[in-house]
C-alpha positions in Angstrom: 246.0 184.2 -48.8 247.2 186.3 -51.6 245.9 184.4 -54.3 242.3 185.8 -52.6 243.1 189.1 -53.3 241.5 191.7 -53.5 239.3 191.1 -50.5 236.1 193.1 -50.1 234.0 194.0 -47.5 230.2 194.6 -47.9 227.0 193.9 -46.8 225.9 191.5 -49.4 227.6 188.7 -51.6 229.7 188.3 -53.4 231.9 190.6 -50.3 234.3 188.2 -49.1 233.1 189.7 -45.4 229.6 190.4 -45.0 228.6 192.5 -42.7 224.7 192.2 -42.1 224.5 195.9 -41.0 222.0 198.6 -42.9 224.9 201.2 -42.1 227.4 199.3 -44.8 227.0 199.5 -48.2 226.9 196.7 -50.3 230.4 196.9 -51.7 232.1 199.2 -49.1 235.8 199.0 -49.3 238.6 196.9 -50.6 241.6 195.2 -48.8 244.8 194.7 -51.1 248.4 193.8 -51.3 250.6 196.4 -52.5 253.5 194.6 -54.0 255.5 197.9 -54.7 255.4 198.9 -51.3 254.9 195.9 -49.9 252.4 197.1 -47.4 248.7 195.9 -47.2 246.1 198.4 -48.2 242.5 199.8 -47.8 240.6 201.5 -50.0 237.0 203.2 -49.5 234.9 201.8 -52.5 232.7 204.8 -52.6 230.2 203.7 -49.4 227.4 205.9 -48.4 228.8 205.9 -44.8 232.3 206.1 -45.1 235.7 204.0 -44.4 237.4 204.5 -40.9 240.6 203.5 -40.1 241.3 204.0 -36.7 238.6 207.0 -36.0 240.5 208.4 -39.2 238.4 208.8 -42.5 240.0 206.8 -45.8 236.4 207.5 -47.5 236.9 209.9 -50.4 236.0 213.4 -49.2 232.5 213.9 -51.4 231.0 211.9 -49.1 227.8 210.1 -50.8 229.8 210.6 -54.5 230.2 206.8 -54.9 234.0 207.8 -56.1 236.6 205.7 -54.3 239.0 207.3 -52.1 243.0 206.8 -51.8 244.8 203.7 -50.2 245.5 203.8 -46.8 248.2 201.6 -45.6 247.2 198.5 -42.8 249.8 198.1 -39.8 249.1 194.8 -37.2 246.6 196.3 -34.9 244.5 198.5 -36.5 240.6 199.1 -36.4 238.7 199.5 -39.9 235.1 200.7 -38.9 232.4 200.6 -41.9 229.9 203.5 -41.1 229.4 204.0 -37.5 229.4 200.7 -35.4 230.3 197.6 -37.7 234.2 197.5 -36.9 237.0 194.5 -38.1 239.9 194.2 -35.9 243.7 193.6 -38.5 246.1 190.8 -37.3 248.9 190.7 -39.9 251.6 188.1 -39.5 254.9 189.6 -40.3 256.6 186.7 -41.6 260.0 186.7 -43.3 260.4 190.6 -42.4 261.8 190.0 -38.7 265.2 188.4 -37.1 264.3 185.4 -35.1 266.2 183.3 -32.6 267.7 179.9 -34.0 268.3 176.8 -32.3 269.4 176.7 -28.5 273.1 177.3 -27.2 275.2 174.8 -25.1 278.8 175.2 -24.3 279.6 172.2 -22.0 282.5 173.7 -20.2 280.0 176.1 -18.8 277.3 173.7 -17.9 279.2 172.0 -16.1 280.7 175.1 -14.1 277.6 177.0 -13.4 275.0 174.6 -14.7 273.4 176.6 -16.7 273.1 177.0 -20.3 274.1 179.6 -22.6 271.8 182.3 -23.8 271.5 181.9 -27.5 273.1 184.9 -29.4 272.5 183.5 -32.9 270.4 185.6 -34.8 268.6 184.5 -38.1 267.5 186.4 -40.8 264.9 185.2 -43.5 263.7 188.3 -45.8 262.3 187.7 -49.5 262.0 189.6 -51.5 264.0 192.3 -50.0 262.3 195.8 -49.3 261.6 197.4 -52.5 263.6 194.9 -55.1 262.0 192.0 -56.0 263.4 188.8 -57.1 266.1 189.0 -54.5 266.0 188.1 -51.3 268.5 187.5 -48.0 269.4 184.2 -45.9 271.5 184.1 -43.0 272.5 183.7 -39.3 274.3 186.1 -37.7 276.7 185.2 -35.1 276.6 186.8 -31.6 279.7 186.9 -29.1 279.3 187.5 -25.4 275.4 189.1 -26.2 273.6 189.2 -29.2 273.0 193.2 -29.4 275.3 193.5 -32.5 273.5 190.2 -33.7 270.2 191.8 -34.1 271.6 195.2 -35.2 273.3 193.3 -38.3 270.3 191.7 -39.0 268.6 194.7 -39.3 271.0 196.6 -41.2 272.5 194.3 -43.5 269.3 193.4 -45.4 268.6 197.2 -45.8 271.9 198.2 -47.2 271.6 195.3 -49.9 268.0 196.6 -50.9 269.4 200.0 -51.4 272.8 198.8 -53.1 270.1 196.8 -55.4 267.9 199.7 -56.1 270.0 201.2 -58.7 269.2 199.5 -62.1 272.6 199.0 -63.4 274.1 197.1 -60.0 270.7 194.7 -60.5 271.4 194.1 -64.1 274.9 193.2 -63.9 273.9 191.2 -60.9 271.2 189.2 -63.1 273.5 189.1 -66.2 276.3 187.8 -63.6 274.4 185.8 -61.2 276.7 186.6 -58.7 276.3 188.8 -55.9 279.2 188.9 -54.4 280.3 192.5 -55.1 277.1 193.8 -53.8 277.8 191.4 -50.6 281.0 192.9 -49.8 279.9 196.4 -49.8 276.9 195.9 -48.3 279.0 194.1 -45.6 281.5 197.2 -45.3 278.5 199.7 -44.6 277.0 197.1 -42.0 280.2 197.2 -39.8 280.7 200.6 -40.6 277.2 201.5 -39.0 277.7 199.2 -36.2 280.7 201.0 -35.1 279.2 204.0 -35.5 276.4 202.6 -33.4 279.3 201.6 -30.6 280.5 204.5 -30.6 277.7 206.7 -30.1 277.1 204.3 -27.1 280.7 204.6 -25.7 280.0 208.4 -25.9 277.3 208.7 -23.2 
């Protein structure tokens, strides 16, 4: 819950996580959104024992100083351990960053030849805000034909060529000042099929 944030971790209230261990300082590090790189951070808070983030040290490098050390980015899966045995386990829910499958296909013709149903090939796409521009953000379903490989590949793409269209200042501005994106759409559509074809083609060629 962002509206939390920043979490700490310590060994005495007001931490957020308490950790009744003598090896943990009382305020020992810090857990925070980063909302320009939209990646969750750690940061040492100058503990006597040190931050570790997957047997790697985040703590600053005087050990004992007291001086806070740099972010370290969180990824799904990850082990923070405060001094030498106290260790927290990172479970972070991707939402809105990943295509998901939509609804369930059904052509009857086909049922009723094979009697079985079609594998779904739709491909949706819920992203906001984009990668690295914020106030915009991308809704859609892509539509797969006989597989959903290409599907998933626009999904990918497309969503990445409209942050980096976006990035420059003066597209986003007119965009704003317009509030129509339909220029940006179209070109960011033209490099999506341009990379899928490249895509087919490096397929075709081995």
């Amino acid at each position: 819950n962002k509206s939390m944030l920043p979490v700490t971790l310590g060994r005495v209230p007001p931490s957020h996580l308490v950790l009744k261990d003598s090896e943990v300082s009382g305020k020992h590090a810090q857990i925070d959104w980063n909302a320009n790189k939209l990646k969750w951070e750690i940061v040492d808070m100058g503990s006597l024992n040190g931050t570790f983030l997957n047997s790697r040290s985040v703590n600053h490098p005087d050990v004992g100083s007291r001086r806070w050390g740099e972010p370290a980015e969180l990824a799904d899966g990850d082990i923070i351990t405060l001094g030498s045995s106290s260790k927290v386990s990172v479970q972070i829910e991707l939402q809105n960053q990943q295509p998901v499958g939509v609804g369930i296909a059904s052509d009857p013709m086909t049922a009723r030849r094979t009697g079985k149903k079609l594998h779904m090939e739709d491909v949706s796409c819920c992203q906001y805000p984009l990668i690295g521009v914020e106030k915009f953000g991308l809704f859609g379903i892509f539509d797969g034909h006989g597989g959903d490989g290409a599907a998933i590949a626009a999904s990918r793409i497309l969503p990445q060529n409209i942050a980096n269209i976006l990035s420059q200042q003066e597209t986003k501005e007119r965009v704003l000042s317009c509030h129509s994106a339909s220029d940006v759409l179209r070109h960011a559509f033209a490099l999506t099929e341009a990379a899928l074809h490249h895509q087919a083609a490096q397929q075709l060629s081995f």
